[in-house]
C-alpha atoms as one frame of an Amber mdcrd trajectory, in Angstrom:
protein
  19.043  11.138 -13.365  19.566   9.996  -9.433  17.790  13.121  -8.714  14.706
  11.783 -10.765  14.719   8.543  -9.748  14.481   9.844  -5.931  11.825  12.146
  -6.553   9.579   9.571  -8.328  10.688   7.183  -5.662   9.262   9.497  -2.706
   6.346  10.234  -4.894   5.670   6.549  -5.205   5.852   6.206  -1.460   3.776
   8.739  -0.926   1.045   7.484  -3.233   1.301   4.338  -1.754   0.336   5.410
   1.890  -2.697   7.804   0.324  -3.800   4.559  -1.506  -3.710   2.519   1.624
  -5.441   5.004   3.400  -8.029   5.439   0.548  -8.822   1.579   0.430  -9.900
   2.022   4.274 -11.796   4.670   4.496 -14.059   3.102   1.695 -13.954  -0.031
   2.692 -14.417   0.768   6.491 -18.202   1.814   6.122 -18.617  -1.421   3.567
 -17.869  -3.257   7.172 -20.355  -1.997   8.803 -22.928  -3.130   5.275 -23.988
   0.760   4.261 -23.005   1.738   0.528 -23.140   0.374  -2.774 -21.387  -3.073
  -2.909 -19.920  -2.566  -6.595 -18.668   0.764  -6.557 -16.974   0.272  -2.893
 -15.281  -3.181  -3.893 -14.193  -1.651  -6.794 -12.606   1.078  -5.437 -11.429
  -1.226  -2.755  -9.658  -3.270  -5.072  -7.945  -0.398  -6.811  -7.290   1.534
  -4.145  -5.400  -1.655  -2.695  -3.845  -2.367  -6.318  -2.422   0.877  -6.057
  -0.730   1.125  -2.398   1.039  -2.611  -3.558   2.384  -1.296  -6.971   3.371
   2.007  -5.920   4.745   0.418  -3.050   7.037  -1.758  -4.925   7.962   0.930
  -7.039   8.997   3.380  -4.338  10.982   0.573  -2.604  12.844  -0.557  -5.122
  13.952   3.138  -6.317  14.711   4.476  -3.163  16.382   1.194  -1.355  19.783
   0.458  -2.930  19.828  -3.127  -0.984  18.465  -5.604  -2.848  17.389  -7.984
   0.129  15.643  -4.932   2.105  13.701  -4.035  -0.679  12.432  -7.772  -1.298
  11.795  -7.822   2.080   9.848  -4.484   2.666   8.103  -4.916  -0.578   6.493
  -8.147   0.534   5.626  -6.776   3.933   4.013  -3.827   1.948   1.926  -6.511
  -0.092   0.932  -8.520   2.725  -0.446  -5.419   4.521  -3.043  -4.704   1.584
  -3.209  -8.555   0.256  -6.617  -9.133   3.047  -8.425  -5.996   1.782  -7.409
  -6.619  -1.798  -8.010 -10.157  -2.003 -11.701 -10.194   0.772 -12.709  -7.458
  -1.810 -12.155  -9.695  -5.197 -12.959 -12.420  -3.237 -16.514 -10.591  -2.313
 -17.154  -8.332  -5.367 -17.056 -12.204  -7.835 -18.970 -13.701  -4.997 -21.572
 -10.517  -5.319 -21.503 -10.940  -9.368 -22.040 -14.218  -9.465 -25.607 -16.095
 -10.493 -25.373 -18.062  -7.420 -26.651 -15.459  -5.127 -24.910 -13.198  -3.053
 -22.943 -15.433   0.559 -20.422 -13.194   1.967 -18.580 -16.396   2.728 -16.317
 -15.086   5.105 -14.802 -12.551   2.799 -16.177  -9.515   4.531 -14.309 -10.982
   7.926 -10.681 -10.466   5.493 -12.314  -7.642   4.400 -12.264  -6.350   7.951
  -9.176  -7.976   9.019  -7.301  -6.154   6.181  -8.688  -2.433   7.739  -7.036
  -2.884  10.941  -3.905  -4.036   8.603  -4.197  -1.098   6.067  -2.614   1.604
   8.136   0.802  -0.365   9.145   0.735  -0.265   5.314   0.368   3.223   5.148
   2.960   4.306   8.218   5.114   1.397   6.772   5.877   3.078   3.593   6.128
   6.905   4.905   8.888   4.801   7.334  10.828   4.286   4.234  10.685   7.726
   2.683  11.473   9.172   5.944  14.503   6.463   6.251  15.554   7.478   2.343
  15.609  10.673   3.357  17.722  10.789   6.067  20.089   8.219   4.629  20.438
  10.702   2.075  20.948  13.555   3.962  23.504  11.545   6.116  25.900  10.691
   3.182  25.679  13.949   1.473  26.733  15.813   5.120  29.443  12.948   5.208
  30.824  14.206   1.825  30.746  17.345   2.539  32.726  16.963   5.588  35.641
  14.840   3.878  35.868  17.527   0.667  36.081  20.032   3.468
């Protein structure tokens, strides 16, 4: 069962730093005003969904302190909360009858690219850091059954 729980917990990390990488490189071109403005927010807003809950998940399998997990999981949200939150914030503002403002959501919008890869290296940093830990106490208990 630990062996499954660490697999889907590396597999969650991983999905979480495609997802943040996905949510800029659609949303980076929606900067600079080419491409449709449903489909991109859309996929802006999933692709951002995504990164935060499979963020959370890998965290909290991988990271056997409660406390670092809290803490890395809210550092992973606030790296994709500007895209994800500028794209809502632009996609109801699009949608709605009142016309179409961009009231300063595409500036989050941007603000949350240059924010989206921390996100990314942030949660290959704890796979990696699993990983080792891992490898650390298994070589440790080796050693001392030696």
């Amino acid at each position: 069962m630990q062996v499954f729980k660490h697999f889907v917990g590396y597999l969650a990390l991983l999905m979480s730093a495609t997802a943040f990488l996905a949510a800029r490189y659609v949303l980076l071109p929606f900067a600079d005003s080419t491409g449709e403005v449903v489909k991109t927010l859309s996929y802006g807003i999933t692709f951002s969904a995504i990164a935060i809950v499979a963020g959370f998940v890998g965290a909290w399998l991988l990271i056997s302190e409660r406390y670092l997990a809290i803490v890395l999981s809210i550092v992973l949200a606030l790296s994709a909360a500007p895209s994800l939150i500028g794209s809502i914030l632009d996609l109801s503002d699009y949608l709605s009858a009142s016309g179409y403002n961009g009231f300063g959501s595409i500036i989050m919008i941007i603000a949350g690219n240059y924010v989206l890869p921390v996100g990314a290296a942030l949660a290959v940093a704890i796979g990696v850091g699993c990983a080792i830990r891992a490898i650390r106490s298994r070589t440790r208990l080796q050693i001392h059954h030696a």
